[in-house]
N, C-alpha and C positions, 0 to 999 in steps of 0.2 A: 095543525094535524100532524101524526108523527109517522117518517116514512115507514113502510109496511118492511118487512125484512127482508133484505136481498134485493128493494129495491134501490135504482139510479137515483140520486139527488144530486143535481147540477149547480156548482160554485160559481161556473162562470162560461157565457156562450160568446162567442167571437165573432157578431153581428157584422162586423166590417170585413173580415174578409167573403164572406158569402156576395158580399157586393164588391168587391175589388177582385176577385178572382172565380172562374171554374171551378167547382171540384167536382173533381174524374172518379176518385176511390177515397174511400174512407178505413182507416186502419186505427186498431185500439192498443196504446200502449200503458202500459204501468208508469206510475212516475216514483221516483225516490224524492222522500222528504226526510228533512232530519229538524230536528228540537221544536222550535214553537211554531214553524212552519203549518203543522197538522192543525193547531190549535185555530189558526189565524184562516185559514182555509174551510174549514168546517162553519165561523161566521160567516164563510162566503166574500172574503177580502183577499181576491186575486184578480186581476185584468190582463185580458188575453190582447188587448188590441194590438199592439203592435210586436206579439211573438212571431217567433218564427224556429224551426226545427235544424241544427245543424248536424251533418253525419260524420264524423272524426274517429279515425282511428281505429272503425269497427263501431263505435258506439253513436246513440244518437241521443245529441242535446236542447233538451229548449234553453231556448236563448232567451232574455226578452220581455220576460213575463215577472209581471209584478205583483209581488204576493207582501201585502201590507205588516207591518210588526205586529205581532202580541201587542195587544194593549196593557193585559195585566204581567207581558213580561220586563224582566229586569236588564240589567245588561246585557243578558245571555240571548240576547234576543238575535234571529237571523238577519240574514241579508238581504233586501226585498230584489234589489235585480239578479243574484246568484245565480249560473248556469244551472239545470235541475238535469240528471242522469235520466232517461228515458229507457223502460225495460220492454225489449223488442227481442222475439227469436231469431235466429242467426238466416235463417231462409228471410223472412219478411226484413230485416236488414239489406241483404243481397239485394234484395228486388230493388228497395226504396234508394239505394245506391245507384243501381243501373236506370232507373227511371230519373233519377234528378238528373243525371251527368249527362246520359244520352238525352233525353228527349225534351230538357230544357224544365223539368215542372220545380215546382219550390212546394215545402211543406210548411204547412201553416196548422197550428192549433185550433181545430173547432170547438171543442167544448172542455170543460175540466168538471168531471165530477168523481163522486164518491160512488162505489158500486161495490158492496158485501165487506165494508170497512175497509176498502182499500182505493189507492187516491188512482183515476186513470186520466188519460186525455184521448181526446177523438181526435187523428191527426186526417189532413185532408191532404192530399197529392193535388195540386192547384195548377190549372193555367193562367196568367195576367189577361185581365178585360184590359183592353185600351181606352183608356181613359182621354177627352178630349173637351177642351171646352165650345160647349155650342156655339156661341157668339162667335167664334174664331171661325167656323165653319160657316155658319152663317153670310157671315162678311167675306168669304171670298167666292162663294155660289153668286152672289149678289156683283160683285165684281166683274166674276167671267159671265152671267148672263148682262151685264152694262157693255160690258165688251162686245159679245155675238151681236146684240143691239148696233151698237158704233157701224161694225161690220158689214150691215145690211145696209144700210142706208146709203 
């Protein structure tokens, strides 16, 4: 069925960080692509899993993100890990600068899609879930209540 016009059509969601992290705020930026990039992306052949958003210099890069070759291109085909330029206004920069440094958050790419022929990304302001393995926790509750046991006795 063909998207209606002006609507969203999403390439690619980033199911793993919504379980590896909070997100607080959601911010939409422009991405720059260049050559077969567009091409390869419109199939839907990028993975967000393991990006992540770096701010340098005034400007903001996805890092990270793996956008597959053209099939039907030649040589001239891109680079799949290539940093990609991030188009953000200079106030929503500012912010995103002072909220990573000061308050600890990391940016993470939620979604990359297409919206009115032009490529965007949903970025999310994250805080890290702690991560822990149960059996580890398990086995030492088990421990200190062997102990308080010991103790009464």
């Amino acid at each position: 069925m063909p998207d209606r016009k002006g609507a969203a059509r999403d390439v690619a969601v980033n199911r793993r960080a919504y379980h590896d992290y909070f997100i607080d705020e959601k911010y939409e930026a422009g991405l720059v692509l260049q050559g077969t990039e567009v091409k390869s992306m419109r199939a839907g052949r990028a993975n967000l899993r393991d990006g992540y958003v770096r701010v340098d210099g005034g400007e903001a890069w996805l890092e990270n993100v793996h956008v597959s070759p053209y099939e039907q291109g030649g040589y001239v085909n891109h680079e799949p890990l290539r940093p990609r330029k991030l188009l953000l206004h200079s106030d929503e920069l500012a912010s995103l600068i002072g909220k990573t440094r000061q308050k600890g958050y990391t940016l993470i790419p939620l979604r990359l899609y297409f919206a009115r022929n032009r490529a965007k990304v949903e970025l999310g302001l994250a805080r890290g879930k702690r991560q822990y393995d149960k059996r580890q926790v398990m086995a030492a509750a088990d421990a200190k209540r062997e102990m308080e046991r010991a103790l009464r006795r």
